[in-house]
C-alpha positions in Angstrom: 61.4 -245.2 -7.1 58.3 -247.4 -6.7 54.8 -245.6 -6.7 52.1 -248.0 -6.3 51.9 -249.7 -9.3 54.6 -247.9 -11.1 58.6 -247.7 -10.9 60.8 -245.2 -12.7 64.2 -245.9 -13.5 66.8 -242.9 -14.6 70.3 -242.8 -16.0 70.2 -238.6 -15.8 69.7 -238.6 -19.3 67.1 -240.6 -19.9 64.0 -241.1 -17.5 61.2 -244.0 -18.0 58.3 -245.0 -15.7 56.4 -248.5 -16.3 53.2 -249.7 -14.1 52.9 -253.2 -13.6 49.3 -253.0 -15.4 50.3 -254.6 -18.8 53.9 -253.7 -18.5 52.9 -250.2 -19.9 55.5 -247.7 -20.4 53.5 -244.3 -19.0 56.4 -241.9 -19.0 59.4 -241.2 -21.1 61.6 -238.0 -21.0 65.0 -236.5 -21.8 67.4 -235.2 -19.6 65.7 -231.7 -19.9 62.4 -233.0 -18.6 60.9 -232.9 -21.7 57.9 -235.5 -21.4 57.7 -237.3 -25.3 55.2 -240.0 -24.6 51.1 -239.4 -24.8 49.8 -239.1 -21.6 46.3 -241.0 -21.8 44.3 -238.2 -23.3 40.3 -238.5 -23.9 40.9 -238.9 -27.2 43.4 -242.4 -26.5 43.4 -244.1 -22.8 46.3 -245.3 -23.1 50.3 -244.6 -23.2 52.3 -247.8 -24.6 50.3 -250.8 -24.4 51.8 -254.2 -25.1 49.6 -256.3 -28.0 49.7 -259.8 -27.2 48.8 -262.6 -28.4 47.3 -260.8 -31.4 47.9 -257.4 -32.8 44.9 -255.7 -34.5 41.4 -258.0 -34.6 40.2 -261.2 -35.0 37.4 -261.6 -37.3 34.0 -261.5 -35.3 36.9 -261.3 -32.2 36.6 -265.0 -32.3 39.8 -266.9 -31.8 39.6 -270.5 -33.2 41.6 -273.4 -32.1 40.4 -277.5 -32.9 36.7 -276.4 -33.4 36.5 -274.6 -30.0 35.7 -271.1 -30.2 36.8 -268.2 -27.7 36.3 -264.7 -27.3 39.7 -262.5 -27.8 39.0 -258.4 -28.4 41.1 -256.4 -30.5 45.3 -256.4 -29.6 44.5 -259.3 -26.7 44.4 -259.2 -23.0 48.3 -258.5 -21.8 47.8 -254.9 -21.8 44.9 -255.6 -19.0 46.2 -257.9 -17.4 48.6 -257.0 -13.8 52.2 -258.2 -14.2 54.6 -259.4 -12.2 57.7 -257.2 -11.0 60.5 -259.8 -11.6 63.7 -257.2 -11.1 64.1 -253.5 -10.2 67.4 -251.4 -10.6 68.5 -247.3 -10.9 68.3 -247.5 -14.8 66.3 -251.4 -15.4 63.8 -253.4 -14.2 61.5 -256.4 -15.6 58.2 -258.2 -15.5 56.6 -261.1 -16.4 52.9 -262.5 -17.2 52.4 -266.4 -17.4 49.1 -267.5 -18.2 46.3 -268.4 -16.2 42.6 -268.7 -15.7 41.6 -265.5 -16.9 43.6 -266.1 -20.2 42.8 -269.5 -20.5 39.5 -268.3 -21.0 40.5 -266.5 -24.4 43.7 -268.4 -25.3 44.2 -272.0 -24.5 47.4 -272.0 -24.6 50.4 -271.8 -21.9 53.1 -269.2 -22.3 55.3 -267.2 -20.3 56.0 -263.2 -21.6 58.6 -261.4 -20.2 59.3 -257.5 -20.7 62.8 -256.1 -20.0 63.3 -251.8 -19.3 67.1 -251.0 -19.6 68.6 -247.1 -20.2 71.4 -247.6 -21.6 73.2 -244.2 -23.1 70.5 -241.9 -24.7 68.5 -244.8 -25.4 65.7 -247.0 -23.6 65.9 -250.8 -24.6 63.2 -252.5 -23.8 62.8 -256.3 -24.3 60.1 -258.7 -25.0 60.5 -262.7 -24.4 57.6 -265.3 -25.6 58.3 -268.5 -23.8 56.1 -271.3 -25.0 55.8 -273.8 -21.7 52.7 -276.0 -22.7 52.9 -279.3 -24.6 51.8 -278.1 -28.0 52.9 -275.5 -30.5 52.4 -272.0 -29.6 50.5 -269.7 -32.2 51.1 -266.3 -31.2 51.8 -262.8 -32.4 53.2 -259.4 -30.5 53.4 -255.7 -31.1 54.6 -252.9 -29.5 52.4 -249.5 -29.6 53.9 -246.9 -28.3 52.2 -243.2 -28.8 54.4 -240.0 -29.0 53.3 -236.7 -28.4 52.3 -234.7 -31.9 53.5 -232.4 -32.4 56.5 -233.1 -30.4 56.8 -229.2 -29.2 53.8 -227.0 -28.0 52.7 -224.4 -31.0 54.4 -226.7 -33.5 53.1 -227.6 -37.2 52.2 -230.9 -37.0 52.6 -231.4 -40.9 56.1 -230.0 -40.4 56.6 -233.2 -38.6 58.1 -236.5 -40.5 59.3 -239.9 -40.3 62.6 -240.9 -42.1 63.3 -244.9 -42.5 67.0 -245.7 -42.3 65.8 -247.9 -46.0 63.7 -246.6 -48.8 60.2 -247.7 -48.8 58.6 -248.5 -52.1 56.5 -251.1 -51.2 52.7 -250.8 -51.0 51.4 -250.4 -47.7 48.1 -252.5 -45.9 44.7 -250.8 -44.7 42.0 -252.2 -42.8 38.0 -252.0 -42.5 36.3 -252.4 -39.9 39.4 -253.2 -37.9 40.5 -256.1 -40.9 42.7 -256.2 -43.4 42.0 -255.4 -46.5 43.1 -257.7 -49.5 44.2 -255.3 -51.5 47.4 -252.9 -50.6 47.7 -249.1 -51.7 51.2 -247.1 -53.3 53.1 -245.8 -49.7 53.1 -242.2 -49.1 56.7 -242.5 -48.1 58.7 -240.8 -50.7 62.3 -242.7 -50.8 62.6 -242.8 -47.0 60.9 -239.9 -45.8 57.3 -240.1 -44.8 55.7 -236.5 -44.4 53.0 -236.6 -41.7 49.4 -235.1 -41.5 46.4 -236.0 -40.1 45.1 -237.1 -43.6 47.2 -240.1 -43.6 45.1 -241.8 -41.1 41.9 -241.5 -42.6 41.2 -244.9 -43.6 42.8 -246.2 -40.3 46.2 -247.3 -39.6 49.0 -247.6 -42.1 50.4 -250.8 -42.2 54.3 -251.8 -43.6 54.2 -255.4 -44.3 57.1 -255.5 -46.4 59.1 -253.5 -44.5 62.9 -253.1 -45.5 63.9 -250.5 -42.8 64.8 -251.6 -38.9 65.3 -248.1 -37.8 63.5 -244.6 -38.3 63.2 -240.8 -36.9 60.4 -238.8 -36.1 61.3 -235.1 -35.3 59.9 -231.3 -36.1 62.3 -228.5 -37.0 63.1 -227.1 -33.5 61.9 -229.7 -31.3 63.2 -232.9 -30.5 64.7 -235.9 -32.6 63.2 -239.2 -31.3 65.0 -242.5 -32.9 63.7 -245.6 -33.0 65.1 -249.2 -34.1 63.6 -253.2 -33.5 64.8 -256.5 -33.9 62.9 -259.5 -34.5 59.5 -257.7 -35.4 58.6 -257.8 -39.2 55.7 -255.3 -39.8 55.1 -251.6 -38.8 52.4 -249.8 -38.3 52.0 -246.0 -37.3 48.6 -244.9 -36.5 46.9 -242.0 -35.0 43.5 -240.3 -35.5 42.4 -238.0 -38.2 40.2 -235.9 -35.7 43.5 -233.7 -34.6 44.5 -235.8 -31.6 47.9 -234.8 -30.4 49.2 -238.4 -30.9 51.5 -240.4 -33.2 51.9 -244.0 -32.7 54.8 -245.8 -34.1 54.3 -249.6 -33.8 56.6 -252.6 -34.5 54.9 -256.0 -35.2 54.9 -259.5 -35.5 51.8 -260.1 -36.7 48.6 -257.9 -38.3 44.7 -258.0 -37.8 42.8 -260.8 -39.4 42.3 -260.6 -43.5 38.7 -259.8 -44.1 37.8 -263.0 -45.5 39.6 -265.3 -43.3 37.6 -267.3 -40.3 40.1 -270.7 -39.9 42.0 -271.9 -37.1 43.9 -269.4 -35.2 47.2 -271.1 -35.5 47.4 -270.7 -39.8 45.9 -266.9 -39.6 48.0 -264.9 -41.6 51.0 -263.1 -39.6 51.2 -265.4 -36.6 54.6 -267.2 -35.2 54.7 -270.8 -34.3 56.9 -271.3 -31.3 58.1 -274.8 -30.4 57.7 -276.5 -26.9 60.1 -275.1 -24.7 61.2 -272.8 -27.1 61.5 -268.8 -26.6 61.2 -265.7 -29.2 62.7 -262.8 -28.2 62.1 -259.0 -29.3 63.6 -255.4 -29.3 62.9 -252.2 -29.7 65.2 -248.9 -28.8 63.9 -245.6 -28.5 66.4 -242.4 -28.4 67.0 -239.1 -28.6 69.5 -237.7 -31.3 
């Protein structure tokens, strides 16, 4: 049903709620109740919030494009700006965001992003679409950020909490400073396929995958829940919370990653970013589950 801005859509086994303000999922539960998403804490405002049209920063948050400069804060502006309801169904609805003068301001560019909910089973599908509509190449990148509760079950450990990629994961990961990333990588913590969480991972920031071989993972506690989660199309991950003990763990799939410290050129050959063509469209996925 439609509150306000938000509308929740249920197949009895899996419930989801998304506002129209950035297309934000804000609720998620199983078909016990059981709420698995953050719920906007003081430590972390948000829930889900979409990253477009960069993930991470910009150097100096300046976005470059033929010699004019323009303002663009960290992850972009979808995730504040109101979208359109485009469809709404029992288990589905969608929205869209095309630009206009407020992201004209930041982003001279015209798009069109569309975001698809969909139950379907014990899993919530939920689709991203990048149109390009202007008359030039579109430089762009996207990101999903979804935060899950941690630990997943009141009184739990949280380092009895841990990931497991579908793929071993040898390959060094990326950090950042200062919200950049840094040149050199660092050996993953992920042992074969299985990451084992605490809160001293996230010291130094974010972990970032940016040669990722997995397309799937689990996150789960013994006695509480499983949660699964698979993408398509993105090509980096990065899981994130904060080392101060907040009850959050975000597990991100990307196109795209923050600015490399030392690089200040045009936007369009920044490390990470997609070119679309003129009246092309780039599409997305990413399932989360319960096992």
């Amino acid at each position: 049903m439609e509150i306000e801005d938000r509308f929740t859509i249920s197949n009895g086994r899996i419930t989801a709620t998304i506002k129209s303000d950035g297309a934000e999922l804000c609720s998620l539960k199983d078909a016990h109740g059981h709420e698995v998403l953050w719920q906007a804490g003081e430590e972390w405002p948000r829930h889900a919030p979409l990253l477009f049209p960069i993930v991470g920063k910009l150097k100096d948050d300046v976005l470059r494009h033929r010699g004019q400069v323009y303002a663009m804060t960290q992850h972009g502006f979808a995730r504040d700006q109101r979208f359109s309801w485009t469809g709404q169904g029992p288990a589905s609805c969608s929205l869209s965001l095309a630009d206009n003068d407020a992201s004209r301001a930041k982003y001279p560019f015209s798009f069109r992003l569309d975001v698809t909910y969909v139950i379907e089973g014990d899993e919530l599908v939920i689709g991203y679409a990048v149109t390009n509509t202007g008359d030039e190449m579109l430089p762009a990148s996207i990101g999903a950020h979804p935060a899950f509760h941690w630990p997943l079950k009141d009184g739990a450990d949280k380092r009895a909490h841990t990931i497991i990629f579908s793929d071993a994961e040898p390959a060094p990961i990326r950090r950042l400073e200062g919200g950049l990333l840094l040149r050199e990588p660092e050996s993953s913590p992920v042992q074969g396929g299985a990451l084992a969480l605490s809160e001293s991972l996230f010291v130094k920031d974010a972990m970032i995958f940016d040669h990722l071989a997995s397309r799937s993972l689990s996150y789960s506690a013994p006695g509480g829940p499983t949660i699964t989660f698979a993408w398509e199309g993105f090509r980096e991950l990065g899981i994130w919370s904060k080392p101060s003990g907040a009850a959050f763990l975000c597990i991100e799939p990307w196109y795209g990653y923050a600015s490399p410290v030392d690089f200040d050129g045009e936007f369009a050959d920044k490390p990470g970013v997609m070119h679309i063509a003129v009246g092309e469209t780039r599409s997305f996925t990413q399932r989360i589950g319960f096992a």
